[in-house]
Backbone as a chain_set.jsonl record, in Angstrom:
{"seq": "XXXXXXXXXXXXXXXXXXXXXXXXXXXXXXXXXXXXXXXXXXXXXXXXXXXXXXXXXXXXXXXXXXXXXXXXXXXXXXXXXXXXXXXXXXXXXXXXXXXXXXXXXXXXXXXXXXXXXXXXXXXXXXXXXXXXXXXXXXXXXXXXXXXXXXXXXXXXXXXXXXXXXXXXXXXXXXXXXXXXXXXXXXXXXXXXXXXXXXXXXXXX", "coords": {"N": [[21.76, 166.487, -137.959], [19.098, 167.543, -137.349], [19.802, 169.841, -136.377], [20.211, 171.564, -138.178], [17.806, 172.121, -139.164], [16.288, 170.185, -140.294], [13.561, 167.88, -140.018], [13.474, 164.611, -138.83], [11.901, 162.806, -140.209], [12.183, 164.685, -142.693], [14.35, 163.536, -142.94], [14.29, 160.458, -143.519], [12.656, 160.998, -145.97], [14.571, 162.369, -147.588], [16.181, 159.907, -147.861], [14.782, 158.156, -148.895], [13.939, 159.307, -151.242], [16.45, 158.869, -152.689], [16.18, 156.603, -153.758], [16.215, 154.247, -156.708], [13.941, 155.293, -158.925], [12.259, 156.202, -157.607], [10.224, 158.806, -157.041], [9.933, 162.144, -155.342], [7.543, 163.024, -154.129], [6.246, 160.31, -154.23], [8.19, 159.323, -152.189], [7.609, 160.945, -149.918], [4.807, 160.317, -149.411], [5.987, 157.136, -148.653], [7.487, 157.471, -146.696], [5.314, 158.848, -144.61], [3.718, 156.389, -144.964], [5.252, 154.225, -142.956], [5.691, 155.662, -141.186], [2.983, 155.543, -139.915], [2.901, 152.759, -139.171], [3.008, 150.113, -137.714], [5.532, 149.559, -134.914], [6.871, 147.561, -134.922], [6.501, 146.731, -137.627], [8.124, 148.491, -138.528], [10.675, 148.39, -137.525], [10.972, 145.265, -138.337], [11.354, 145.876, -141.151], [13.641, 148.022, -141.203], [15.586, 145.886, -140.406], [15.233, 144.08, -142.345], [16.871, 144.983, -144.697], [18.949, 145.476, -143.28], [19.761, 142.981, -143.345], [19.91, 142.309, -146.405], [22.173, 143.634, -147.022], [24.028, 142.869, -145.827], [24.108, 139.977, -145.128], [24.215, 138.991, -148.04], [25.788, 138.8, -151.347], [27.542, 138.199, -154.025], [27.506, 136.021, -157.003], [29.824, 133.945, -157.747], [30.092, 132.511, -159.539], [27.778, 133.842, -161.979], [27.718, 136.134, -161.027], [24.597, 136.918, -159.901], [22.737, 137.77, -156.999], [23.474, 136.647, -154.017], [23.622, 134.117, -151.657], [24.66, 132.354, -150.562], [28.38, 131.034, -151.711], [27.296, 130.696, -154.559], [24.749, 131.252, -156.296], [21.279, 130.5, -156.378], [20.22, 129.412, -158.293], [22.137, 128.792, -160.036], [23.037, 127.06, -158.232], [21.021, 124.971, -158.155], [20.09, 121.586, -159.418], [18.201, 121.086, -161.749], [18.388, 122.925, -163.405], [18.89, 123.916, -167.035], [22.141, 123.175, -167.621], [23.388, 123.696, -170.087], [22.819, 126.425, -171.611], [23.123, 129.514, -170.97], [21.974, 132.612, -170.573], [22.784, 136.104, -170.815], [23.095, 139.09, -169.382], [22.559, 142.283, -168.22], [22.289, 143.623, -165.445], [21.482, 142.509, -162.403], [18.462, 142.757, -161.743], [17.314, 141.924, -164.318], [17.702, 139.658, -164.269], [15.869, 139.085, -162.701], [13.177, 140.016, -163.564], [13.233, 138.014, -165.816], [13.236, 135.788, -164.762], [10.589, 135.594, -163.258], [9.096, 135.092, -165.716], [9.001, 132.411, -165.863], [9.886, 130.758, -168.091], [12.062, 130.815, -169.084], [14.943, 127.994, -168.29], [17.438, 127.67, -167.878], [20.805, 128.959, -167.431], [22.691, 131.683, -166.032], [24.431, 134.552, -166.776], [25.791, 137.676, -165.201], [26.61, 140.708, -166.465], [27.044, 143.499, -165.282], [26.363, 146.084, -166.582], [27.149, 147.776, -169.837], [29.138, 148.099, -172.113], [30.722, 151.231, -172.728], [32.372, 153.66, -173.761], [31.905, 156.255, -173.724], [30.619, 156.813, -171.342], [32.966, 155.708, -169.372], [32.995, 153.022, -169.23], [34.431, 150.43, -170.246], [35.371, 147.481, -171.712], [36.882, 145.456, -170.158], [35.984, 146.292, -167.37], [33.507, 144.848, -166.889], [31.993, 141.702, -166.716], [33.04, 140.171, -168.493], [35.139, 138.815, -169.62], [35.026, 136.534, -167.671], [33.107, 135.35, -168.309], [33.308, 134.14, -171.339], [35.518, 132.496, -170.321], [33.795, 131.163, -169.183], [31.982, 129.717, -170.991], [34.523, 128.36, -172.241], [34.858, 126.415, -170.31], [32.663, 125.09, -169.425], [30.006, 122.963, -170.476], [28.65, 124.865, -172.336], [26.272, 125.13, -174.78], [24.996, 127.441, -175.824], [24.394, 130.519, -175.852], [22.867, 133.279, -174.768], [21.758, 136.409, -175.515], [20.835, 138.298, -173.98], [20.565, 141.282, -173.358], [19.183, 144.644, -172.672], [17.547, 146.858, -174.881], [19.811, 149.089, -176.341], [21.84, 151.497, -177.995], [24.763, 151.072, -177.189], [24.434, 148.789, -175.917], [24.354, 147.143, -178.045], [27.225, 147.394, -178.972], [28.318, 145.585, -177.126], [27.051, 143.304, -177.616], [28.341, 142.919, -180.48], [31.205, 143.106, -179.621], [31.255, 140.839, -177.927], [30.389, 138.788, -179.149], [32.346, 138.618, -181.532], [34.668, 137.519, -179.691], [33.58, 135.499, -179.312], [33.783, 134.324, -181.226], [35.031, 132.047, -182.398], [34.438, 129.477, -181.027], [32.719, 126.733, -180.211], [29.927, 126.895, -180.117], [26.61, 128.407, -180.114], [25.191, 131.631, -180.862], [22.82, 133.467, -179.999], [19.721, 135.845, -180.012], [17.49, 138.144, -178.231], [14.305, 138.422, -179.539], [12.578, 140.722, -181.782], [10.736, 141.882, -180.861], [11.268, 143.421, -178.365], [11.364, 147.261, -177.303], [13.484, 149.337, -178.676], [15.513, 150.909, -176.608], [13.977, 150.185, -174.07], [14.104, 148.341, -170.766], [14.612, 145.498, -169.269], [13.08, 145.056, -166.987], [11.044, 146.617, -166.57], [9.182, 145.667, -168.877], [6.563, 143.846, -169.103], [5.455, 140.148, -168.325], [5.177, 138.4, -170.419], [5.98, 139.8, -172.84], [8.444, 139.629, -171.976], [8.9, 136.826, -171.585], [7.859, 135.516, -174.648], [10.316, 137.174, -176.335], [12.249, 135.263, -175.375], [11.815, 133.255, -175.966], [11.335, 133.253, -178.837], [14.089, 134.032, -179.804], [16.535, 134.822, -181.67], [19.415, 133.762, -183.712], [22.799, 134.94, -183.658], [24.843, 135.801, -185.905], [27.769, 134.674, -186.268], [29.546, 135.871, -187.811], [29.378, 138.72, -187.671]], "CA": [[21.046, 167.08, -139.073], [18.261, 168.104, -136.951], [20.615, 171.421, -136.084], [20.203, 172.23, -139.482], [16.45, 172.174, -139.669], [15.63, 169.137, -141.118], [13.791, 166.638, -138.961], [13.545, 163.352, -138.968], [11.009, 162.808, -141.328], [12.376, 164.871, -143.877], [15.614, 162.927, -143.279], [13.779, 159.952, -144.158], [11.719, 161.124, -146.837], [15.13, 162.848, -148.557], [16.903, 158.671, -148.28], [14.134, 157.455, -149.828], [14.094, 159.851, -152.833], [17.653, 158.03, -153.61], [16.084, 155.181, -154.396], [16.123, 154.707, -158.261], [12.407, 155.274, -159.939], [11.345, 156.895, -156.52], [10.57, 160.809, -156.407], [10.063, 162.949, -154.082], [6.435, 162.634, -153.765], [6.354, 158.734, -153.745], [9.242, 159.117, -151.172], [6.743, 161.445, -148.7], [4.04, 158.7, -149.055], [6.151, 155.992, -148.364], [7.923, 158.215, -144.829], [4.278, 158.909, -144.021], [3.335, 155.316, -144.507], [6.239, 153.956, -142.256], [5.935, 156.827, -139.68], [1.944, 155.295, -139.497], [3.297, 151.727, -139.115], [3.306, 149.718, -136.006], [7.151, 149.822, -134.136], [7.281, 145.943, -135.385], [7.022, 146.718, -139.292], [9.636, 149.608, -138.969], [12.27, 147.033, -137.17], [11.16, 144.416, -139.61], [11.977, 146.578, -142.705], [15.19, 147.863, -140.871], [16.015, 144.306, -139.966], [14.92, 143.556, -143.93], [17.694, 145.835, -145.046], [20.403, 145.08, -142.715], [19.968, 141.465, -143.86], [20.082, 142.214, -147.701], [23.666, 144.263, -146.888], [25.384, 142.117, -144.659], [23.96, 138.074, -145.872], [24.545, 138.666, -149.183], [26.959, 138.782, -151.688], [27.527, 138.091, -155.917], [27.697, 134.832, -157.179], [31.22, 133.707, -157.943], [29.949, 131.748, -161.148], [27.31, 134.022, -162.885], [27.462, 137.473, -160.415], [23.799, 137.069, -159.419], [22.73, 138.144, -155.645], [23.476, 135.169, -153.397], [23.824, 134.411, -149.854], [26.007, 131.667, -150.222], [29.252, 131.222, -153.017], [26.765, 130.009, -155.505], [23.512, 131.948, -155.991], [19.953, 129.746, -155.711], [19.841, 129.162, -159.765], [23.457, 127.908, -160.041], [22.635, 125.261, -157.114], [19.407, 124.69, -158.896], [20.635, 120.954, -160.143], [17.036, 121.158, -162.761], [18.33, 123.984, -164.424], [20.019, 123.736, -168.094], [23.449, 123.923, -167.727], [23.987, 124.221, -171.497], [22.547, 127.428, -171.87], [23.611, 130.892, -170.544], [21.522, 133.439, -170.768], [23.585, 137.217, -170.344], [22.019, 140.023, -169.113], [23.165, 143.576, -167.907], [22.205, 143.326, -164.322], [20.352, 141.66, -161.343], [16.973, 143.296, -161.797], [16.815, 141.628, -165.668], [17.255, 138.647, -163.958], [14.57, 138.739, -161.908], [12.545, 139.744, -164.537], [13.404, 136.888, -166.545], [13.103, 134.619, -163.786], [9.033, 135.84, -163.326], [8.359, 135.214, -167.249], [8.986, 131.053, -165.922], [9.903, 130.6, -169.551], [13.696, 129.953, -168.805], [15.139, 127.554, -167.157], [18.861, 127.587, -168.272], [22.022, 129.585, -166.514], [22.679, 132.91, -166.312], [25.796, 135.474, -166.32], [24.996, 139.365, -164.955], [27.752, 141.467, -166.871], [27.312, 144.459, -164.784], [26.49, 146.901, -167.235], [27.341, 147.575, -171.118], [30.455, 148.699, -172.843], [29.969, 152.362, -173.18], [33.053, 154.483, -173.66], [31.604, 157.941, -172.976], [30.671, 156.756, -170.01], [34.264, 155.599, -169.251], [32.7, 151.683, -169.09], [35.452, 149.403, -170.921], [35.202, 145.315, -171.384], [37.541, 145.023, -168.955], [35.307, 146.684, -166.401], [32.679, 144.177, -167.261], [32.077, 140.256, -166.657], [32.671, 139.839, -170.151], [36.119, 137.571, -169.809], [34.213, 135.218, -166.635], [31.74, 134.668, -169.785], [34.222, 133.324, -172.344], [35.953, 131.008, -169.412], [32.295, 129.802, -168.807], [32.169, 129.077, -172.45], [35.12, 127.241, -172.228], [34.849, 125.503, -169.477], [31.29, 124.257, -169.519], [28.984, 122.079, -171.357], [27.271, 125.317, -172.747], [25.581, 124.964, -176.138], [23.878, 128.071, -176.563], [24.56, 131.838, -175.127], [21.525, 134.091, -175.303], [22.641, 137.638, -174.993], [19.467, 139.614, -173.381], [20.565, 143.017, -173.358], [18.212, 145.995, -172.503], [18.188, 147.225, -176.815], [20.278, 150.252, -176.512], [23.275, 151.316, -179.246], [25.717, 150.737, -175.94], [24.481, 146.847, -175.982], [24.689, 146.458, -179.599], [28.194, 147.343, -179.079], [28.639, 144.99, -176.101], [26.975, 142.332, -178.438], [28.974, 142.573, -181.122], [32.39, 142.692, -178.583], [30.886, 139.509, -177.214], [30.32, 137.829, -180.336], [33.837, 138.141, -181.999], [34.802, 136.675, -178.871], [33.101, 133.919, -179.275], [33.299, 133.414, -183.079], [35.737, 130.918, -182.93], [33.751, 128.895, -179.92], [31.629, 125.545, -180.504], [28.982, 127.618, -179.267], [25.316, 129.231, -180.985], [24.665, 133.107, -180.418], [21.322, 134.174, -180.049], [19.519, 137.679, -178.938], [16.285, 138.237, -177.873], [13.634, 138.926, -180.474], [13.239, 142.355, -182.169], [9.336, 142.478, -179.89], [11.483, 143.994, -177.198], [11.836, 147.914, -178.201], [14.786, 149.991, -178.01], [15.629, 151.5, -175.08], [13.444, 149.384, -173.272], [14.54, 147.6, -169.976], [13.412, 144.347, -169.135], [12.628, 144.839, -165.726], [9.701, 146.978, -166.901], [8.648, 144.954, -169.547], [5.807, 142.483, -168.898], [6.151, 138.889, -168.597], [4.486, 138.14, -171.397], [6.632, 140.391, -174.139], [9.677, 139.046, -172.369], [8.87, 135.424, -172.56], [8.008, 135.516, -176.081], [11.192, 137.46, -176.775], [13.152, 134.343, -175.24], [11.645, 132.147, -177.063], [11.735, 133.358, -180.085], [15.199, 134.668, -179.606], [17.205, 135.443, -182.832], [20.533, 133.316, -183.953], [23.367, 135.972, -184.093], [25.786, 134.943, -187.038], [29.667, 134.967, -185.611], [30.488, 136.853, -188.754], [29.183, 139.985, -187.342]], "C": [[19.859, 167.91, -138.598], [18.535, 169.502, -136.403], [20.179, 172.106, -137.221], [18.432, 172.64, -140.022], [15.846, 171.051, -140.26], [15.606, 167.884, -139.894], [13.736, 165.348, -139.254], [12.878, 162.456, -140.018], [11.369, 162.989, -142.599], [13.669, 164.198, -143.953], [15.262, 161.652, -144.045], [13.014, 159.594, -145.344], [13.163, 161.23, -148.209], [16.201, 160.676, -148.677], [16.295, 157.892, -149.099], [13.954, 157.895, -151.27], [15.304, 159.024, -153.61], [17.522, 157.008, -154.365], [15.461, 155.323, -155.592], [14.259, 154.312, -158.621], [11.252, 156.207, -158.438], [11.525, 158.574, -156.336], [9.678, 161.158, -154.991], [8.611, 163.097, -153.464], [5.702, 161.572, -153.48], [7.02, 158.622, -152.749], [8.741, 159.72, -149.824], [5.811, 160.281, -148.354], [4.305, 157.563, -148.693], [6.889, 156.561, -146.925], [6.521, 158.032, -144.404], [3.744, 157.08, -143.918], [3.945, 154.18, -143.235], [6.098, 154.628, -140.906], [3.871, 155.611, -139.039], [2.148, 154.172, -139.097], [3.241, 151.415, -137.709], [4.87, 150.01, -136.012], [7.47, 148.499, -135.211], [7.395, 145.745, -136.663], [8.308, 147.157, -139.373], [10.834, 148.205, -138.395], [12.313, 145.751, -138.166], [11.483, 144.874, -140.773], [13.134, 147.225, -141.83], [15.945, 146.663, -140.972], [16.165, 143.794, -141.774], [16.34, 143.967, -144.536], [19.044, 145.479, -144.477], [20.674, 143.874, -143.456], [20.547, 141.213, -145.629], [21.467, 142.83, -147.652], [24.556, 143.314, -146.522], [24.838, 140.415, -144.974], [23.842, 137.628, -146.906], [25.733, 139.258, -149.713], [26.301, 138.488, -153.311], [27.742, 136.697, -156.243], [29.004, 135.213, -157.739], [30.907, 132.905, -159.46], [29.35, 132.875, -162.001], [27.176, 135.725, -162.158], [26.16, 137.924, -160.406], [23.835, 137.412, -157.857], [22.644, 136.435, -155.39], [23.888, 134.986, -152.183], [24.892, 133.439, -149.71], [27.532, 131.624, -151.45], [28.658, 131.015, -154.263], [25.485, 130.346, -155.463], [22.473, 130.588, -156.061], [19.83, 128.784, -157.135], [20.922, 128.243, -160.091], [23.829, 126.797, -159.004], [22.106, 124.761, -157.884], [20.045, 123.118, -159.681], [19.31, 120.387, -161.728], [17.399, 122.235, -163.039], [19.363, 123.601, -165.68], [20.913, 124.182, -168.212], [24.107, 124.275, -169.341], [23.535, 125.255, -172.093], [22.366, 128.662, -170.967], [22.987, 132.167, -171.051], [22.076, 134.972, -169.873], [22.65, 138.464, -170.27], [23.223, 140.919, -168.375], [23.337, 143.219, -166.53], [21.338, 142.767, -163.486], [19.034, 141.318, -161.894], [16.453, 142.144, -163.033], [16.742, 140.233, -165.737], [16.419, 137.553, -163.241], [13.16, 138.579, -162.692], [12.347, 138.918, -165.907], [12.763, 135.522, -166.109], [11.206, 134.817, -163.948], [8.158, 135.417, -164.177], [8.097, 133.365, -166.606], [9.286, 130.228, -167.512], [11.139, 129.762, -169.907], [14.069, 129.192, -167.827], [16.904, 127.16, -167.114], [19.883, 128.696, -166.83], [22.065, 131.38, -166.442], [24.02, 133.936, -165.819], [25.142, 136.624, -166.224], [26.605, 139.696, -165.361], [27.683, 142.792, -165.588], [27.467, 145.637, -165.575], [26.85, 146.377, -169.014], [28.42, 148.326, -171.708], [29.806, 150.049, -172.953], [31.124, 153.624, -172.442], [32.993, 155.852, -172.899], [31.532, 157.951, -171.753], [31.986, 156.266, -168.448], [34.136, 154.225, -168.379], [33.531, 150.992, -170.346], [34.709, 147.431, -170.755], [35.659, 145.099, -170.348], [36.954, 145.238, -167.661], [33.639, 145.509, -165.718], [32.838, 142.798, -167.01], [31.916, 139.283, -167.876], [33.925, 138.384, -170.134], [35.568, 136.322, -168.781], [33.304, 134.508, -167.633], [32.298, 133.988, -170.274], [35.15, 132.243, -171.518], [34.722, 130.073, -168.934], [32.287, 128.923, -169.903], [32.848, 127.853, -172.682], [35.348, 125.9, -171.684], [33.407, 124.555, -168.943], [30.462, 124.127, -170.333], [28.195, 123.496, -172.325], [27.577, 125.345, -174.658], [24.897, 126.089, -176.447], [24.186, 129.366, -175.422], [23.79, 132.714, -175.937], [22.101, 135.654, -174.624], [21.002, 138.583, -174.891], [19.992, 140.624, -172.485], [19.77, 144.412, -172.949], [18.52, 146.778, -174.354], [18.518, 148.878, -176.238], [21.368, 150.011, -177.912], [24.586, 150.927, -178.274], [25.986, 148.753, -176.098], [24.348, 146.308, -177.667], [26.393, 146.342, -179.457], [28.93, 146.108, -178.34], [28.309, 143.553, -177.092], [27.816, 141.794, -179.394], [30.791, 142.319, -180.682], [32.115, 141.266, -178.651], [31.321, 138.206, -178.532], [31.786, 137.73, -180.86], [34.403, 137.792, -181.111], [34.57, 135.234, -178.948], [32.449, 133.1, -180.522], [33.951, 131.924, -183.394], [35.082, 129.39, -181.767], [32.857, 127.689, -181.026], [30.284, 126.028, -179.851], [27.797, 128.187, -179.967], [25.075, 130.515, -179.89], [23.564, 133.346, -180.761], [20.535, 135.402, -179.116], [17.923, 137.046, -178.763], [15.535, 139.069, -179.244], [13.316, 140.366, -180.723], [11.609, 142.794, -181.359], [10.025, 143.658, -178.625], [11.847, 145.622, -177.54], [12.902, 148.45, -177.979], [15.07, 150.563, -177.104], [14.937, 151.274, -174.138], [14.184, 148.919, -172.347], [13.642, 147.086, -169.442], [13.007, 144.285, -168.154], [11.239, 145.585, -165.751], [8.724, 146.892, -167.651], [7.849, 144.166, -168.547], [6.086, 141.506, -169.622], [6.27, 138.262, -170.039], [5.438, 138.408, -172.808], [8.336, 139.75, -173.804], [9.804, 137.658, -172.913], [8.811, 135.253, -174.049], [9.442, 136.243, -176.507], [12.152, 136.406, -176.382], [12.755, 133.393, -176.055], [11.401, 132.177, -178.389], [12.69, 134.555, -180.199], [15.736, 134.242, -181.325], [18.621, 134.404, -182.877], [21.234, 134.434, -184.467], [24.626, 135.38, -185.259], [27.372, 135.762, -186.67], [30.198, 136.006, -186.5], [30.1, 138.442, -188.8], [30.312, 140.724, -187.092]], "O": [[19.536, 168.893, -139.265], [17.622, 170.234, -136.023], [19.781, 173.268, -137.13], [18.058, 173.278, -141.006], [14.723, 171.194, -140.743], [16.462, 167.279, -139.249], [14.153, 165.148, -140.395], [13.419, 161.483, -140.543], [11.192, 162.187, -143.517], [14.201, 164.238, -145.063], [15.774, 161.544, -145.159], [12.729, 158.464, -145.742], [13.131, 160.641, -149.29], [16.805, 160.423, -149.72], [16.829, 157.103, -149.88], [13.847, 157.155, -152.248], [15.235, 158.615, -154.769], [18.232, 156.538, -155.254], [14.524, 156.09, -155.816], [13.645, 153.249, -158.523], [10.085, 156.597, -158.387], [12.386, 159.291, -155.826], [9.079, 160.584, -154.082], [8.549, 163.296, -152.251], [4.73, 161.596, -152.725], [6.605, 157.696, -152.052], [9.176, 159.297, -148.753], [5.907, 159.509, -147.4], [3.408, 156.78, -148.38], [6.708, 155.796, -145.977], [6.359, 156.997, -143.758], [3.433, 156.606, -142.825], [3.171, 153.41, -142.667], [6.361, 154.16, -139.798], [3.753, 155.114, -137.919], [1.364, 154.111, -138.15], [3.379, 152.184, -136.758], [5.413, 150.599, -136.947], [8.248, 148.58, -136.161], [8.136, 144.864, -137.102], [9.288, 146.66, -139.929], [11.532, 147.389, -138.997], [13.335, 145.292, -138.677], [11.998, 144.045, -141.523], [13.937, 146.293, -141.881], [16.944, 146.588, -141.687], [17.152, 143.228, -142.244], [16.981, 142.981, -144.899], [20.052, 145.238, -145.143], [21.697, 143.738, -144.127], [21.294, 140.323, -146.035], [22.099, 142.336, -148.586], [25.689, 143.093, -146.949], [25.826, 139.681, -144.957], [23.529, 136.468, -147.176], [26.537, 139.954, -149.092], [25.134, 138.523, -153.699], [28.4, 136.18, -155.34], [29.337, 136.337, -158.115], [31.754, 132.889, -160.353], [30.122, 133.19, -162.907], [26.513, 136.53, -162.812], [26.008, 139.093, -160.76], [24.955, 137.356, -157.35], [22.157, 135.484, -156.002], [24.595, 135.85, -151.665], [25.847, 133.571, -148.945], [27.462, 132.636, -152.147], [29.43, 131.128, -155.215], [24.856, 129.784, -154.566], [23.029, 129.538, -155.738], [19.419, 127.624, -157.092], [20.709, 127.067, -160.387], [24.701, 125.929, -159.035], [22.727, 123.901, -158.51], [20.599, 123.42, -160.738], [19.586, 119.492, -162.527], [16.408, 122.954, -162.916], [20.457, 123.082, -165.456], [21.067, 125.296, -168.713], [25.09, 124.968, -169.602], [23.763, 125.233, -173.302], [21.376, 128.705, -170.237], [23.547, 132.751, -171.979], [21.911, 135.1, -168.66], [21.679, 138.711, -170.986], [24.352, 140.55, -168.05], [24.342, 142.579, -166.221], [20.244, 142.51, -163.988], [18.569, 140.261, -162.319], [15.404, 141.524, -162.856], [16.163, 139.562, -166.592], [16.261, 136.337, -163.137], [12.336, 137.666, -162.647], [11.531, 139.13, -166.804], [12.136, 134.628, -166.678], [10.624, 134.124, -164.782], [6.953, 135.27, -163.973], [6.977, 132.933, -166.875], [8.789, 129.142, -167.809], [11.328, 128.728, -170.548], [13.75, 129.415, -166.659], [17.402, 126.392, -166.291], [19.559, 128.971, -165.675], [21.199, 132.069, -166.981], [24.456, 134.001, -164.669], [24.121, 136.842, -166.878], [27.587, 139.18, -164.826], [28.731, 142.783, -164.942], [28.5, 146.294, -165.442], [26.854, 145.224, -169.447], [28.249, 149.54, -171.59], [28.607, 150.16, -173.21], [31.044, 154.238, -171.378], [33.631, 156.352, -171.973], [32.106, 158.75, -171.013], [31.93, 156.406, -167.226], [34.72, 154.034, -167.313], [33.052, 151.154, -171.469], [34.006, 146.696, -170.061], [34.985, 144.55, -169.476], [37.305, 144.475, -166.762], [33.039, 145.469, -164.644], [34.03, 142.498, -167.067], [31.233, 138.305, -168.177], [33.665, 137.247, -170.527], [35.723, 135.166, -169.174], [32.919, 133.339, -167.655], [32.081, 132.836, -169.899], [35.477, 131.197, -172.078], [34.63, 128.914, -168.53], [32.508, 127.712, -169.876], [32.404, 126.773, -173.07], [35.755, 124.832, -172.142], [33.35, 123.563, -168.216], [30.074, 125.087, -170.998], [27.208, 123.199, -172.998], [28.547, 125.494, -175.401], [24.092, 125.953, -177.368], [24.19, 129.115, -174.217], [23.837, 132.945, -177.145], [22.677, 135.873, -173.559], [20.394, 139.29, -175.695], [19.89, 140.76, -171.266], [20.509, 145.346, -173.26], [19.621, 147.104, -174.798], [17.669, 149.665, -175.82], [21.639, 149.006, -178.569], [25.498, 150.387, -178.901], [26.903, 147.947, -176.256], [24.272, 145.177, -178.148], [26.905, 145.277, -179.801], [29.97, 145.644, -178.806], [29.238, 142.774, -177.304], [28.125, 140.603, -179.411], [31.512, 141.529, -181.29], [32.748, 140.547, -179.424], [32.114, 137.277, -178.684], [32.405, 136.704, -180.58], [35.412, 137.404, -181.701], [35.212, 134.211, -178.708], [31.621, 132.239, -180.819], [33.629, 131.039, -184.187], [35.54, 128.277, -182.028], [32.512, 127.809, -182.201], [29.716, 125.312, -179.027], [28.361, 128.727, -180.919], [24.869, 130.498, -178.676], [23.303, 133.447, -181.96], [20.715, 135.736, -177.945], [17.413, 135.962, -179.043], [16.017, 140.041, -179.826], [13.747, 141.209, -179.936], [11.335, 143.992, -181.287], [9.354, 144.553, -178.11], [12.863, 145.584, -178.235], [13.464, 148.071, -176.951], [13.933, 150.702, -176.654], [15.061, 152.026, -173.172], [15.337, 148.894, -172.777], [12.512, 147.459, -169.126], [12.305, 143.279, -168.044], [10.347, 145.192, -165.001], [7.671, 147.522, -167.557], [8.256, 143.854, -167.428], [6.581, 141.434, -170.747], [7.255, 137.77, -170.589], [5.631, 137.547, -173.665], [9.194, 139.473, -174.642], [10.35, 137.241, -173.934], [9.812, 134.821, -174.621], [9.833, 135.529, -177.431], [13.157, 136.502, -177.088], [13.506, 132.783, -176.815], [11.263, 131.146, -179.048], [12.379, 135.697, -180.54], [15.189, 133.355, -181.981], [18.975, 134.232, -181.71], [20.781, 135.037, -185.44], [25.149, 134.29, -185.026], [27.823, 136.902, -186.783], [31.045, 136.84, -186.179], [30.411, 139.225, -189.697], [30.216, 141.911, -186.779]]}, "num_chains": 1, "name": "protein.A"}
């Protein structure tokens, strides 16, 4: 690449722009901070990186990050297995995790139904949900969504799914606003939105 004019720096500067919420002027400041670095940070944040690629993996129960078949939460034998709290992806479960509010289960769908975008159920960890359902103790599936019209749709999928279930549907309170995502919410607005989460009525 350095044939081409671009040295090393800006090679670095243009990998870091990729990264989502980072532009191109956050992405110089963070090359320049790195380039100023001792040798022993840079190999420890290489080293950081290799490790998050190659010693992890998805949970096989709830498709959280996890190093072994069974992420840290789904070991966790103090967590409430009768309640499943669903969420889009990772991030929303980190930011869940932070609020300390919950202490129940958790499924990561991997997104939200959303045709246009040529995202189907089937694409989704929507049927691993309804065999959780069935197959374990849970009492109570909290569907925390990011509020778009995409996850209303995904909601109401979900729910006639699981109308005929021994099961209670509940969302997250209407504090959270629309097109919000919870990873940039504070703790504060999410906790309160779990706990005073919403009962969704099957006959939706």
């Amino acid at each position: 690449m350095r044939e081409l004019g671009i040295s090393v720096l800006d090679e670095l500067i243009g990998q870091l722009a990729r990264l989502p919420g980072i532009g191109q002027k956050t992405a110089q400041r963070l090359a320049i901070f790195i380039l100023k670095s001792s040798d022993g940070y840079a190999q420890e944040l290489a080293q950081a990186i290799l490790n998050v690629k190659q010693k992890t993996r998805l949970c096989k129960r709830c498709f959280n990050v996890a190093e072994d078949e069974l992420c840290a939460i789904c070991s966790d034998p103090r967590r409430d297995t009768h309640k499943i709290c669903v969420v889009e992806d990772i991030v929303d479960v980190l930011a869940i995790e932070e609020t300390h509010t919950y202490r129940g289960l958790y499924h990561v769908l991997g997104g939200v139904i959303s045709p246009l975008a040529g995202v189907n159920p089937e694409d989704l960890n929507i049927r691993s949900l309804i065999e959780r359902v069935k197959n374990e103790p849970i009492e109570e599936v909290i569907l925390a969504l990011n509020p778009s019209t995409e996850a209303e749709t995904t909601i109401i999928y979900i729910t006639k799914l699981l109308k005929d279930m021994e099961v209670q549907i509940s969302r997250l309170a209407s504090g959270v606003p629309m097109g919000a995502h919870l990873e940039y919410l504070d703790g504060a607005t999410i906790g309160m939105a779990i706990q005073s989460r919403q009962k969704i009525s099957k006959d939706t």
